[in-house]
MARTORTOR-837236 format. One record per residue: residue in three letters; z negated, x, y negated of N, C-alpha, C in turn. Coordinates in steps of 0.02 Angstrom, whole numbers, plus 50000, padded with zeros to 5 digits. Example, Ala and Ser with C-alpha at 12.3 -4.5 7.8 and 13.67 -1.06 7.14 Angstrom:
ALA496105066050284496105061550225496105066050165SER496465064250112496435068450053496065064549998
***
This chain:
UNK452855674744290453545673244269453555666744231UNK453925665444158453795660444136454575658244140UNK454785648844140455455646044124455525643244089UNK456035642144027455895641843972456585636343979UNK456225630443957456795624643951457535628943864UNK458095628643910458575630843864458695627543803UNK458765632043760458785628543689459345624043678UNK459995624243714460515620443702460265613543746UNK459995615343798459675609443831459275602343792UNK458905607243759458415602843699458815598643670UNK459255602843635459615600443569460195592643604UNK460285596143680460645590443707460305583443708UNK459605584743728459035578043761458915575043690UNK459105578543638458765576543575459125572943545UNK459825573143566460495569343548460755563243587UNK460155562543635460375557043686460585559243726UNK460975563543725461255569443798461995565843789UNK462275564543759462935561943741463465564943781UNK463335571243781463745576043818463665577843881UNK463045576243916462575579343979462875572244036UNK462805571344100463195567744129462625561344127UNK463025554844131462445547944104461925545844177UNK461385545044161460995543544188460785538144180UNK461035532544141460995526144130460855521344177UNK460195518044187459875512844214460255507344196UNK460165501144265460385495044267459785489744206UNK459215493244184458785490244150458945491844068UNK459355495544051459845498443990459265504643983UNK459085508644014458975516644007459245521943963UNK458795525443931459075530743887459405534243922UNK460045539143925460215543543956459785550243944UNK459595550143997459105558144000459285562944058UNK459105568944047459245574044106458425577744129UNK458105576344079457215577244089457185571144074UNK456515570144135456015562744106455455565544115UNK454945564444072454915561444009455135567843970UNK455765564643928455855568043863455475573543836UNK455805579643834455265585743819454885587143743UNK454565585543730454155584343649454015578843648UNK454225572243691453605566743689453255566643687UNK452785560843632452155559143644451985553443664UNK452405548443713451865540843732452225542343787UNK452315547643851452545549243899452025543743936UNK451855541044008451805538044038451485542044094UNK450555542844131450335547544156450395544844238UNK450745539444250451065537344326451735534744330UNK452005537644379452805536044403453065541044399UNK453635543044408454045549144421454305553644350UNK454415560244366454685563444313455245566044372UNK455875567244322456395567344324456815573044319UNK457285576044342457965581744312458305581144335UNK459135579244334459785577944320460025585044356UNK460255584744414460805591744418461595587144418UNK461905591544417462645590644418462995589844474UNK462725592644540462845592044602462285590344633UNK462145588544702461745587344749461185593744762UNK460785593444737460345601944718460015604044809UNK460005611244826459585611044883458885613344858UNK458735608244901457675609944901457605613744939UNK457235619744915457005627144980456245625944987UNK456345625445086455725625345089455285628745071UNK454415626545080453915631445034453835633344981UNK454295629644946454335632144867453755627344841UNK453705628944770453125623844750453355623644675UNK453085615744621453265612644581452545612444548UNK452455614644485451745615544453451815609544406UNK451205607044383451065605244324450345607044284UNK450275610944221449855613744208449675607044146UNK448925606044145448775604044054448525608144028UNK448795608543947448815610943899448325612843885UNK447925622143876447605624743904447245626543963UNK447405623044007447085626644081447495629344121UNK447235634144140447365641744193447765635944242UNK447115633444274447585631144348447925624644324UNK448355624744389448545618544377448335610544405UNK448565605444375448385599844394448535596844439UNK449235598744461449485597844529450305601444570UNK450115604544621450675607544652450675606544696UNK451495605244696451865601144744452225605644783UNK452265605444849452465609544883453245605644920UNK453705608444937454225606544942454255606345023UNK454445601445053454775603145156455005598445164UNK455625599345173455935596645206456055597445288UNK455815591945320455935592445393456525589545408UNK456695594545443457305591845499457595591945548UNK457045592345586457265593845658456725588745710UNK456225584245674456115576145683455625573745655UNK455015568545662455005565245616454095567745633UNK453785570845679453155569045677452745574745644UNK452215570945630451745574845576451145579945645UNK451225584445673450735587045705450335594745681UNK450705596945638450265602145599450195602945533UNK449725606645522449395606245443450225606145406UNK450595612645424451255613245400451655608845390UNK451545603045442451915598545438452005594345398UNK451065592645369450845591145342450945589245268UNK450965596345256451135598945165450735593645135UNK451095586045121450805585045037450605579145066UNK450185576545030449395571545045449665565344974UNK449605559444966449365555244931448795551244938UNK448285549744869447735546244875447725538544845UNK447265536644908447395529544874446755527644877UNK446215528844805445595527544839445245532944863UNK444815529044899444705534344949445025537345030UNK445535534045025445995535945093446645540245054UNK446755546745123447015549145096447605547145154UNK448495547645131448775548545184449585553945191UNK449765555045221450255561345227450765556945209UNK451135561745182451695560145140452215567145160UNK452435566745195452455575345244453275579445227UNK453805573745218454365578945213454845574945196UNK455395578445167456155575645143456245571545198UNK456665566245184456945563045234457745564545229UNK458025568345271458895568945294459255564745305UNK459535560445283460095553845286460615558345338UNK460745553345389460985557145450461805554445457UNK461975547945440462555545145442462495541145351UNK463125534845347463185534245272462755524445309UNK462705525045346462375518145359461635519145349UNK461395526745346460695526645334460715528645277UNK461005528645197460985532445156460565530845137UNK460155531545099459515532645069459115538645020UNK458745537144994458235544244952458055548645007UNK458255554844974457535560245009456695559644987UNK456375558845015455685555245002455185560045040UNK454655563544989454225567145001453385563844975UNK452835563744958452405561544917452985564144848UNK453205567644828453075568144775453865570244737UNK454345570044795455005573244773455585565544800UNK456035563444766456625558944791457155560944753UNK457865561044794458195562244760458605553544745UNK458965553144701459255543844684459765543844741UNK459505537544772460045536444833460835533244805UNK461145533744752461335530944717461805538444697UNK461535540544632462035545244577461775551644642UNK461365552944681461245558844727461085566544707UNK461065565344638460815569644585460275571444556UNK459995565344548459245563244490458775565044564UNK458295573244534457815573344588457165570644524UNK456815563944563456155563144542455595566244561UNK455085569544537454405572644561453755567744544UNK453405564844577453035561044579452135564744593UNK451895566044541451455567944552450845564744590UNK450075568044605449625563844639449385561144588UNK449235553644650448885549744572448045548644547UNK448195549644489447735553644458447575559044414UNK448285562144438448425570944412448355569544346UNK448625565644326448965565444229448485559744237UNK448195561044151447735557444128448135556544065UNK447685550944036447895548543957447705553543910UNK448135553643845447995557743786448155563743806UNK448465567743843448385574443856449075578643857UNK449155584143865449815587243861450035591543927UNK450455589843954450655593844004451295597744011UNK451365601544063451815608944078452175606144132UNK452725604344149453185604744208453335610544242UNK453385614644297453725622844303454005622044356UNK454545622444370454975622244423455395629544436UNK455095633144478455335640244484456055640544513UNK456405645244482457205648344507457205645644576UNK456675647044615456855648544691456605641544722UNK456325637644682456385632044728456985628044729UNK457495627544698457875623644712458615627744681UNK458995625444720459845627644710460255623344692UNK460635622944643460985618844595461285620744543UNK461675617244524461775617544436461535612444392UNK461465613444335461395607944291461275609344224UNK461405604044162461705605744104462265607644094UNK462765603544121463625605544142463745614044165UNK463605613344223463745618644288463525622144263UNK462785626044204462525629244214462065632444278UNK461955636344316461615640044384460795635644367UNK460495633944422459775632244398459415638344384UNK459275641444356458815645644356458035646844343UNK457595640244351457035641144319456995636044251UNK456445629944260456455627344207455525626844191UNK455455625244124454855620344120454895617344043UNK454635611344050454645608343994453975603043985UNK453675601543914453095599043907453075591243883UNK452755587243890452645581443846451765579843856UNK451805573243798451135571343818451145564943822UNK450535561143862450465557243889450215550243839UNK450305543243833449985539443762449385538743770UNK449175534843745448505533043748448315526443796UNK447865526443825447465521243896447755512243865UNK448245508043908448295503143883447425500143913UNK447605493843868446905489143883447105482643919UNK447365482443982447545475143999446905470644038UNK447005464744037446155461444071446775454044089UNK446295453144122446595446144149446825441144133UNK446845440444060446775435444012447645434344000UNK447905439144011448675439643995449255444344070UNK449575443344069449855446444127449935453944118UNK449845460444145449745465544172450485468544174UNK450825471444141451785472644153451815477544175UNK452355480844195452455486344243453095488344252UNK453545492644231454215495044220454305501644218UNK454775504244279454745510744301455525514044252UNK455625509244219456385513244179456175517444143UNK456695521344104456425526744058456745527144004UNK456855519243983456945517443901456485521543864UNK456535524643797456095525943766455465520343736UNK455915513143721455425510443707455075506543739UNK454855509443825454675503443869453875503443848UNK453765498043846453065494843806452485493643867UNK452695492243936452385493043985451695495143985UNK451335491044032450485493244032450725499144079UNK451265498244134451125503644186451725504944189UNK452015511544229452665514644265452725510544343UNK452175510744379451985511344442451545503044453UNK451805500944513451505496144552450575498044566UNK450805503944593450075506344624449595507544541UNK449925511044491449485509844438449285503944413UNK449635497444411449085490944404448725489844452UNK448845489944524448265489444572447775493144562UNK447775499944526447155504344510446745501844483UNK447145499444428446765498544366446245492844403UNK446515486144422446325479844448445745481144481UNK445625488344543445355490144590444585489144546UNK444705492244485444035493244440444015488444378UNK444165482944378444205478644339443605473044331UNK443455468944287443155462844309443455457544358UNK442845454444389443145449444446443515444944400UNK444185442544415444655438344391445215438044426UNK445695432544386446545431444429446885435644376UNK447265441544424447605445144378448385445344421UNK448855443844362449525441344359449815451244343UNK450135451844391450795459244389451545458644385UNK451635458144308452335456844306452865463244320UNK453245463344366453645469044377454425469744360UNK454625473444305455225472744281455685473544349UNK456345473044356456755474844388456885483644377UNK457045484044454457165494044464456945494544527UNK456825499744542456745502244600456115507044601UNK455755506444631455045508144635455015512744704UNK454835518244712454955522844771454325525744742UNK453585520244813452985521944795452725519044868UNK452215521644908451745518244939451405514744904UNK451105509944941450725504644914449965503444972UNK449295505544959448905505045012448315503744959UNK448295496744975447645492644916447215489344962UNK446535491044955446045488744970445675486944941UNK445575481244896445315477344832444515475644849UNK444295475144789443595471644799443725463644806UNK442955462844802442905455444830443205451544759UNK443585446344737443255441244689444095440244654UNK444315447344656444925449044629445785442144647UNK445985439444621446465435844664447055439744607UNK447635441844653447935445544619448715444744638UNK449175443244580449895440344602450405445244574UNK450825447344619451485453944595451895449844593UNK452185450644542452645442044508453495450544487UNK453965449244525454565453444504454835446544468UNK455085450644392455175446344364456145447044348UNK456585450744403457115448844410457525442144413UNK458055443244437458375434744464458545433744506UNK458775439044559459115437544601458705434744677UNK459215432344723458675429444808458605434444828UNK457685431344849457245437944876457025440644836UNK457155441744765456875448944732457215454044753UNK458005454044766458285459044773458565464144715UNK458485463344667458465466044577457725469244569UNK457295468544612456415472144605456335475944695UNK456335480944701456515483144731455595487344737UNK455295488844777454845491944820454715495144894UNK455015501744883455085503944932454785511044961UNK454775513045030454345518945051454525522045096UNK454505527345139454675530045206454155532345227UNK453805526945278453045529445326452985526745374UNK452825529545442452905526845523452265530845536UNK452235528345605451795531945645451555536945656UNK452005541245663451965548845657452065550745599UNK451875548445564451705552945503450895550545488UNK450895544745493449915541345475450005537045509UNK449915543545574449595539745647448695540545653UNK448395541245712447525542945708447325535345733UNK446635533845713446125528945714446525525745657UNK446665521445659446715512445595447345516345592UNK447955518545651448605516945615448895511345594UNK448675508845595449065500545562449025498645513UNK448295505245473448215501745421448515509645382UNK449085510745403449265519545373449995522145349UNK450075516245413450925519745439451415514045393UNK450865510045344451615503945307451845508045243UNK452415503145248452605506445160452215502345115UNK451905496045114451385492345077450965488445136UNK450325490145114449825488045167449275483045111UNK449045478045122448335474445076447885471345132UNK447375474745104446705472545149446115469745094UNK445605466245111445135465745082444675458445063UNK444465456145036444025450345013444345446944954UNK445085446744934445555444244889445845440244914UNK446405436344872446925432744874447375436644859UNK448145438544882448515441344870449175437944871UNK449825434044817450365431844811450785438344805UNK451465437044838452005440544822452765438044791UNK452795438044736453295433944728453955438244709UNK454665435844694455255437744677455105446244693UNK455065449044752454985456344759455315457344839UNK455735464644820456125465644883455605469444937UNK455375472144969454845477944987455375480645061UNK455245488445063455675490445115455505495745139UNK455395497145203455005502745246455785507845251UNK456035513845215456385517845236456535522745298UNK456155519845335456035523145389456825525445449UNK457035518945451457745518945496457485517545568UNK458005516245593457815515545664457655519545715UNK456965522645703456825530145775456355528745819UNK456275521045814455705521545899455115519845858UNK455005519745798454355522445765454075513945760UNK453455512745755452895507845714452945508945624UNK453235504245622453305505545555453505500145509UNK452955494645459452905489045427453175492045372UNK453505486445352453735486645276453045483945239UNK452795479545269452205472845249451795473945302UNK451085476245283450705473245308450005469545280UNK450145462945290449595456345234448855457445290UNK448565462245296447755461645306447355457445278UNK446965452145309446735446645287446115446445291UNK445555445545248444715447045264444675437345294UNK444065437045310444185428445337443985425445260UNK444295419445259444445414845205444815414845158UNK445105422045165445525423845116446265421945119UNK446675423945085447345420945103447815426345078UNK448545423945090448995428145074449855424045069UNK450265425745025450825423245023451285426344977UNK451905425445016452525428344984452985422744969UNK453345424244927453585417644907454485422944863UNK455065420444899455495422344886455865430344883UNK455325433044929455425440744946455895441345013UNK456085448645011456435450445058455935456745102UNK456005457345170455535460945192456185467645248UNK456195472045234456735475845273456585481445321UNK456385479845382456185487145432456695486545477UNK456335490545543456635489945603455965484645638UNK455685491145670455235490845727454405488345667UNK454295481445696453645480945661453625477845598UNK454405474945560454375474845503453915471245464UNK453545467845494452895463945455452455460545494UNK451765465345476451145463445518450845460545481UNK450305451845512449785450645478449365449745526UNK448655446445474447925442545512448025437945465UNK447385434745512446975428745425447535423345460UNK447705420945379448085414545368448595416845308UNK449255414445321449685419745283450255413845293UNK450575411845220451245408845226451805412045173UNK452245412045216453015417245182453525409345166UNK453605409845114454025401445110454685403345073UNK455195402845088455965404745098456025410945068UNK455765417645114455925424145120456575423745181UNK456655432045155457155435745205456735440045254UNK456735441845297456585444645326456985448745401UNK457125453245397457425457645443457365465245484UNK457415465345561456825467445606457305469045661UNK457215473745711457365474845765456885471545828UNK456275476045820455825475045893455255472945863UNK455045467145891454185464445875454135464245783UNK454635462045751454665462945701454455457545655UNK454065452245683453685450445654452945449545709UNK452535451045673451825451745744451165453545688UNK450695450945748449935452645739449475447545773UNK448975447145717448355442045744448195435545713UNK448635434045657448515427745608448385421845664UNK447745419645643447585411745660448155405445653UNK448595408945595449225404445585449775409845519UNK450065409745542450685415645507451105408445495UNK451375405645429451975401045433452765402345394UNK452935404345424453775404945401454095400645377UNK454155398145326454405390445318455085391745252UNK455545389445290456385388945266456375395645241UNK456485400345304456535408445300457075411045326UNK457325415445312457905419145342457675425645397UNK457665424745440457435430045509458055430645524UNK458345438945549458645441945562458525446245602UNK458765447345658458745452245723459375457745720UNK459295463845693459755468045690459955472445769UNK460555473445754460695476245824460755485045809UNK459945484145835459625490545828459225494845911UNK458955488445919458445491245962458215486746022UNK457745485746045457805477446092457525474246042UNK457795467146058457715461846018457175459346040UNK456655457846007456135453245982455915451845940UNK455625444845913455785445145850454935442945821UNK454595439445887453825438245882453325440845912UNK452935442745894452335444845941451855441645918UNK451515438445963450885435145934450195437645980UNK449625438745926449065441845965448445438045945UNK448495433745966447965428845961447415428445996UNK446585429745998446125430846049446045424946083UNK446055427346145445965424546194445245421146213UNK444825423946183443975422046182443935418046152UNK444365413646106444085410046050444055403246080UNK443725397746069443745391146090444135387546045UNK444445388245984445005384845947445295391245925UNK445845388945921446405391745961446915388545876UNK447205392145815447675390745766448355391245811UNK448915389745753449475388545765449965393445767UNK449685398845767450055406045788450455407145739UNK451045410745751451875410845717452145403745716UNK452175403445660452875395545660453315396045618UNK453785396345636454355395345603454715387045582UNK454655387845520454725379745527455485381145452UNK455755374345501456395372145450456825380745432UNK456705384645482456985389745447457725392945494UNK457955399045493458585399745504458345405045551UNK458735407545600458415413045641459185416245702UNK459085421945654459825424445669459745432245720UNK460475433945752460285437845799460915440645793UNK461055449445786461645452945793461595458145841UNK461085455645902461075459745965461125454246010UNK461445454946062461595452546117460945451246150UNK460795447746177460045446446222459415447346180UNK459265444946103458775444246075458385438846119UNK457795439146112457385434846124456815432046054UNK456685426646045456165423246004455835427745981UNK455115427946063454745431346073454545434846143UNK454125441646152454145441546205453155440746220UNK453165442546286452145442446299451815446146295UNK451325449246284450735454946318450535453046373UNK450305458346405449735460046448449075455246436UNK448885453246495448085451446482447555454446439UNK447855461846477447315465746483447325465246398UNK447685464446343447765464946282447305460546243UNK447035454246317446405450146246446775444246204UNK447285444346218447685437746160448265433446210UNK448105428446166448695421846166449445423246133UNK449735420946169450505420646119450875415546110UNK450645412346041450555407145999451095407545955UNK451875405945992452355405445931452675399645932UNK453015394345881453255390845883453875390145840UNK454525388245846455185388145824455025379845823UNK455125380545751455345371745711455995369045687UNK456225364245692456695362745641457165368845637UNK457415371945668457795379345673458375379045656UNK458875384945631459655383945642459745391545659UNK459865392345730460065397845787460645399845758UNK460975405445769461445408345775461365415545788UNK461965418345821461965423445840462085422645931UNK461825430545941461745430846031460985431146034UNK460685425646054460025425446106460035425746179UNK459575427146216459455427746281459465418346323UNK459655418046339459655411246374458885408246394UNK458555411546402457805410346414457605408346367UNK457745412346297457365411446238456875416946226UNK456455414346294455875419246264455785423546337UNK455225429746336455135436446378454475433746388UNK454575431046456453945429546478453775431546541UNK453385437146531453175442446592452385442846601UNK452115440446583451355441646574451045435446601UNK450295433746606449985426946609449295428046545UNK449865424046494449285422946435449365416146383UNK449525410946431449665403746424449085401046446UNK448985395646419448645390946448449015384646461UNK449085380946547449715377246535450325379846551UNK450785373146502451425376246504451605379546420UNK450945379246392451255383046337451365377746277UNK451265369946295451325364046268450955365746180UNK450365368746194449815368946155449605374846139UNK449455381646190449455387346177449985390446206UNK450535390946170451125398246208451785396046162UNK452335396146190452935398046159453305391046150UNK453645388246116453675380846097454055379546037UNK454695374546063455235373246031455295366046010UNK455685363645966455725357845925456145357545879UNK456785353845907457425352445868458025358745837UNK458105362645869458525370045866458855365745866UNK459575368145812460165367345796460695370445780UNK461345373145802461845376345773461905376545700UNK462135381445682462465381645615462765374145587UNK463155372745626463585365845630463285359945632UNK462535360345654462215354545643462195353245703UNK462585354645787462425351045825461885355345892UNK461485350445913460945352245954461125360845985UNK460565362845970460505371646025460485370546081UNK460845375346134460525373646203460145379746220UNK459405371446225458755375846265458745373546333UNK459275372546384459125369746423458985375746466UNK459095381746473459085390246485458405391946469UNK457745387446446457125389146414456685393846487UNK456425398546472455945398146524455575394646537UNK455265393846604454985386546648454255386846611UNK454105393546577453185391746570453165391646491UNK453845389046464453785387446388454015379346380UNK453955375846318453935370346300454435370246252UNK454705361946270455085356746217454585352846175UNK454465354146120453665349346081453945343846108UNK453415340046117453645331146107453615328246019UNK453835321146025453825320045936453395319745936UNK452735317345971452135312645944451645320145937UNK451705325845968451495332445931451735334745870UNK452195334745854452585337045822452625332745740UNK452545324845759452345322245716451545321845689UNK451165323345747450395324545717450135332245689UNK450595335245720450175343545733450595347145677UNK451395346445699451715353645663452295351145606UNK452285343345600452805341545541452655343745475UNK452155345445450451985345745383451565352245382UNK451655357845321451365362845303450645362245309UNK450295358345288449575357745276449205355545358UNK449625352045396449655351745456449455358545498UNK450065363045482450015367645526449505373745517UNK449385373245437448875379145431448135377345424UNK448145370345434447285369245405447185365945501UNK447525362945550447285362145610447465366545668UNK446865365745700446675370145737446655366345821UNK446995369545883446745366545951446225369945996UNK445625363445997445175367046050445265366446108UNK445165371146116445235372646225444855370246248UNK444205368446236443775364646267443665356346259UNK443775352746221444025349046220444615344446228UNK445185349846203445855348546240446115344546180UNK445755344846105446075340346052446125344746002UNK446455342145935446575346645866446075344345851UNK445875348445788445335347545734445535351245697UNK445185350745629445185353245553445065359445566UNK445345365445531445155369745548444405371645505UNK443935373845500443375375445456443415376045367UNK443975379845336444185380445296444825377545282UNK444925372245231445525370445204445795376345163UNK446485374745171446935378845131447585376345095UNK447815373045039448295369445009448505377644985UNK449045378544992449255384744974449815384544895UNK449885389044855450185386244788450145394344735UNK450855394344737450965399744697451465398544632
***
């Protein structure tokens, strides 16, 4: 059976679509009802292709979405359509359906997501299908990456029966396909910044569509510092980079607004969907591991997940040792988990917002400095987890929050709470220079475990100068008994100054600070 893009259709896309309903981007976008434009030739072989219905179209399960190149039988990639909805976990092949590669890891990308109330509105998000959380119309198809290569010509086919709708002013869907081709291989190298713009101006000049396509490219590049400039838009992509050694590599959103809320990076992936061995390194909507340096600057990043119980990072900064990591003016948006690190990692006046354990891991020193933390009233409140080994004889500065703001819209949040012994780690958080608000727990912190040394003075949970909104003193007088008030003369040696907190280290056996092995002046 063949579908044959309608001739009045053409003649519409060819006119700008003047008449067809506007699809106009906040980045000044051509109005289109196909992307890429059908008879293009510098089409773009990563980021989404596009079709415009008129109403909210239904996706039928099991259906499937071809793309053929120009002469070959099979095709290059088919997309199979499921929407689940009846919950969220990935346990059979079926469930399964559609795979994205990153590399050599592959991970499930398994089904529509159902917006259940208007507080969760959001995309339907498959590997390879979204509909715009926005106009609720524009379904994108996102092929695997890789599928589309440079120079070449491809076939779209979207059969009658996968989807129900109208479109082309209340025409019935019946079956489409339409062709373009792809430009030719840009040449970017380190020497100049790397651009990246997912709009669908005709004349976007862009090395890439896709985030994940400059990390490709980079993946196989010469060792160098390579700069990723990212226009403003909305990017609805996993992100799972595991770089070579040598690479130092900076995602620069080149919007305006706080946070990078105009650059937008976002995903829907939890636990149960890329759960197994190394879920942690599966279940984020952007995960970086490896023997790099990695900056994040003016960029929003956001785990679509919603609030279901699930493990699920918006961020997670995997750190090889010596390496580093930093965000600088981003916003970070989950529930449960919203941002895991290791290593040595500083976030310097981000947003960040979290239900449970929503900020956590193993960093030798994680520093928050003049940040916005937010405790949504979602789930139980916690807002630190720190997993620091317990075997080590120096002992970094855990979580610190310094000079920053730390807010709570659940009743009985706590800071942080403890692990288990049996878990192997310290819980190494410290609140600086703070301005509280909200409902916290009178304790402060959830201290159920024995994984202090002390009272926590040096290794455990530890406060210093909390303040109201208003400027006047917090009351910690409600602290739990096996946590700490810093003194100044710590506070003035150990945790007043940035370079302080991430380059010294306390040994347990000695009972004094020292340098930590590796300096780190951090600078983006």
């Amino acid at each position: 059976m063949n579908f044959l893009l309608p001739l009045f259709a053409i003649s519409c896309i060819a006119a700008l679509l003047t008449s067809c309903p506007d699809n106009t981007g906040s980045s000044g976008e051509d109005p289109v009802n196909l992307y890429p434009i059908p008879g293009i030739n510098n089409a773009f072989p990563d980021g989404e292709l596009m079709i415009v219905f008129d109403n909210v179209p239904t996706l039928v399960n099991n259906q499937f979405i071809y793309i053929y190149e120009e002469g070959v039988a099979e095709p290059v990639d088919t997309i199979r359509i499921w929407n689940k909805r009846t919950g969220y976990t990935v346990s059979t092949d079926e469930d399964k359906g559609e795979t994205q590669s990153f590399g050599s890891r592959e991970l499930n990308a398994a089904f529509t997501r159902t917006w259940v109330t208007e507080k969760d509105k959001g995309p339907y998000w498959i590997r390879s299908l979204t509909l715009d959380p926005v106009k609720s119309t524009a379904l994108y198809i996102t092929p695997r990456h890789g599928s589309l290569e440079y120079d070449k010509t491809y076939r779209v086919v979207i059969p009658a029966e996968a989807i129900i709708g109208t479109y082309f002013d209340d025409s019935p869907f019946d079956g489409i396909e339409w062709s373009f081709t792809t430009r030719s291989a840009p040449h970017p190298s380190s020497s100049k910044p790397i651009t990246v713009d997912a709009s669908q101006n005709s004349a976007n000049s862009a090395d890439f569509r896709t985030i994940w396509g400059a990390l490709n490219f980079i993946s196989t590049a010469p060792e160098g510092n390579y700069t990723i400039n990212v226009a403003p838009g909305v990017y609805n992509e996993l992100i799972n980079y595991v770089g070579p050694a040598g690479n130092n590599i900076t995602i620069n959103g080149t919007g305006t607004k706080k946070y990078g809320a105009d650059v937008i990076l976002q995903a829907f992936n939890h636990i149960n969907i890329n759960g197994g061995t190394g879920n942690n390194h599966r279940r984020n909507a952007v995960y970086f591991s490896g023997p790099n340096n990695i900056v994040l600057k003016n960029i929003t990043i956001k785990n679509l997940d919603g609030h279901t119980g699930d493990q699920a990072e918006a961020l997670h900064f995997g750190n090889a040792a010596g390496k580093f990591r930093i965000a600088y003016n981003c916003g970070f948006f989950g529930h449960q988990d919203t941002i895991l690190t290791s290593g040595r990692v500083w976030f310097y006046q981000c947003y960040i917002e979290g239900d449970t354990d929503f900020i956590w891991g193993s960093s030798d020193v994680a520093l928050f400095e003049e940040c916005e933390i937010t405790g949504i009233d979602c789930k139980a409140g916690y807002m630190f987890v720190a997993r620091l080994n317990d075997k080590a004889d120096t002992v970094g500065k855990g979580y610190v929050a310094l000079n920053s703001s730390l807010h709570s819209n659940r009743s009985g949040t706590f800071f942080a709470r403890t692990l288990p012994a049996s878990t192997g780690s310290y819980c190494q958080v410290a609140i600086i220079n703070g301005t509280i608000s909200g409902s916290f727990a009178s304790s402060l912190w959830q201290v159920s475990h024995s994984s202090f040394l002390g009272n926590g003075e040096h290794v455990g949970f530890k406060v210093y100068n909390l303040t109201n909104p208003d400027g006047t003193p917090f009351n910690v007088s409600g602290k739990h008994s096996r946590t700490s008030i810093m003194t100044d003369d710590l506070y003035n040696q150990e945790y007043s100054s940035r370079s302080a907190i991430l380059n010294r280290v306390y040994n347990r056996i000695t009972g004094l600070y020292e340098d930590a092995p590796v300096f780190w002046e951090p600078v983006f």
